[in-house]
N, C-alpha and C positions, 0 to 999 in steps of 0.2 A: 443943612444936610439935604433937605426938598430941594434945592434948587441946584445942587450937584448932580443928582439924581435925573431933573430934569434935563441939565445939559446933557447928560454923559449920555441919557434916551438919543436928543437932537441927533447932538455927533454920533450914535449907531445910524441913527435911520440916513443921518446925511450920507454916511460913504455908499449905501448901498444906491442910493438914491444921484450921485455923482459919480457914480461908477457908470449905469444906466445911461446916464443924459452922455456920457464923454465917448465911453465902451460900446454898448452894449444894441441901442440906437443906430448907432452911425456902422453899424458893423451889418446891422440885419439890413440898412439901406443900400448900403454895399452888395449884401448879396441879391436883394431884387433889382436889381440893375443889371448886374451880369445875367442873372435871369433871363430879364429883359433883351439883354443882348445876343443870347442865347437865341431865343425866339424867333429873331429876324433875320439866323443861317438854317439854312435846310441841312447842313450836313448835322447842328447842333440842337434843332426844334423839338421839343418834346411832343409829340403828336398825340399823348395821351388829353391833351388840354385841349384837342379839340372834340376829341369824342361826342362830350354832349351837345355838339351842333348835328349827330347826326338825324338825320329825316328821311322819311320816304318820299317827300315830294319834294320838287324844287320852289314851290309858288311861294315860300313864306322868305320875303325879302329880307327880313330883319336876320332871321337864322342865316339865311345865305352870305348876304353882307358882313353878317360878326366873326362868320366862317374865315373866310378871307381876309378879315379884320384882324386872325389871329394866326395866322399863317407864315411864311418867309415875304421879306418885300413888303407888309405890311406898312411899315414907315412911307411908302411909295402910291400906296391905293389911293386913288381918288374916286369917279364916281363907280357905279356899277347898274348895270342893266339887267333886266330878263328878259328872254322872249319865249314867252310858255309855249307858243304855237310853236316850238323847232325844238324845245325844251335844251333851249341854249341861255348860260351866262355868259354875259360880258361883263370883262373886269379894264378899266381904266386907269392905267398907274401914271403916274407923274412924270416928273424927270427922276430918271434910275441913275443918275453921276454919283458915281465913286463905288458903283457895284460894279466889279469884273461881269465879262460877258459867262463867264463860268458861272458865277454866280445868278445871273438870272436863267440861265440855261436849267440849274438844281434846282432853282424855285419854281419853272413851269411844268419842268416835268413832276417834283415833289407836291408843288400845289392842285396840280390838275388833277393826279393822283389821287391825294386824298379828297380833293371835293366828291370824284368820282365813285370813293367808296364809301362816304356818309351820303352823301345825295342819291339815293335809289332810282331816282325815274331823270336823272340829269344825263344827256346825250352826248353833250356839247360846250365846251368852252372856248371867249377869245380871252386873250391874255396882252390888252394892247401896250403896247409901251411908245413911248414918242420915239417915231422913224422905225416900229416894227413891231409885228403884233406872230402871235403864233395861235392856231387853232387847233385844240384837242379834241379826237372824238372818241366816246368810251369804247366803241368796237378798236382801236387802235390800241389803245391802253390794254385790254382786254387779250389782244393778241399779243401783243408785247409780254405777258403775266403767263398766258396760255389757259386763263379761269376767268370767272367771272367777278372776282374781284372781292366777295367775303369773307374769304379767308382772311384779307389784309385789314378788315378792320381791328385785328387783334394788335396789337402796341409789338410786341415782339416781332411777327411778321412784317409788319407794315415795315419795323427798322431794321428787322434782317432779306427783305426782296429790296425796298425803298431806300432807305437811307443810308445805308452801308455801302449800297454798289456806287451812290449816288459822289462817293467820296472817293472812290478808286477807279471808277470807268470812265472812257473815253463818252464824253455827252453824245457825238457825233449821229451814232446811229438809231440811239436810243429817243432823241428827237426826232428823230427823221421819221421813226415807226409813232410816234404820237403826232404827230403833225400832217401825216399822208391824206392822201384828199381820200372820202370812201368811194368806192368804184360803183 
């Protein structure tokens, strides 16, 4: 009778236990994946995950780099620079093959974006890519918005001015006002 008792235990614990390892596992790695996948489109980026990169200063390289690290195109970032004297980042991405030009169009404007509104004292961004780099400066973004850009650290805002428009407008000219030289 004890050793019924004992199996009949086994065979409970084992279904729950082989449900887990077959089910249960392979399901939650599924969803951090598309997570994952998630992350590295601007139109789909949760931008709440970067909040705690923000800072008032640009100097702290680590913050800045993990920033960027967690952003659209991140798959693509290679090295990255600062030059505190112009309080400009430079970011170095790889080769961008098999991103649409749309898609890096959303990522500069989306990333420069948000660097611009965690990074308090940051001017300046380049955004190089192999055969073309684009330069953002926060008085451009700033005009672009018609604020100074606080408001947008709130998660709602940032995806109803940012990321919303970012899926339905024309990039055209919306680059063209982040990228203008300052006069």
């Amino acid at each position: 009778m004890k050793n019924k008792w004992i199996i009949g235990l086994f065979v409970v614990g084992l279904i729950p236990f082989i449900w887990m390892q077959m089910v249960y596992f392979p399901g939650q790695e599924k969803l951090r994946e598309e997570e994952n996948l998630k992350q590295l489109d601007p139109e789909t980026h949760d931008y709440e995950k970067v909040l705690k990169y923000e800072n008032l200063y640009m100097g702290n390289a680590s913050n800045d780099f993990n920033l960027f690290g967690n952003l659209p195109l991140k798959q693509h970032l290679g090295t990255f620079e600062i030059d505190s004297g112009h309080f400009l980042l430079i970011t170095n991405y790889g080769s961008s093959e098999g991103e649409s030009e749309r898609t890096i169009q959303q990522a500069v404007i989306y990333n420069t974006t948000a660097a611009f509104v965690l990074i308090k004292n940051l001017q300046q961004i380049e955004m190089r890519f192999p055969g073309k780099s684009f330069t953002v400066q926060r008085s451009n973004v700033e005009k672009w918005f018609n604020s100074n850009l606080s408001n947008l650290i709130d998660p709602v805002q940032f995806k109803e001015k940012v990321q919303e428009p970012l899926k339905k407008n024309d990039l055209d000219e919306w680059l063209a006002t982040y990228t203008e030289l300052m006069k």
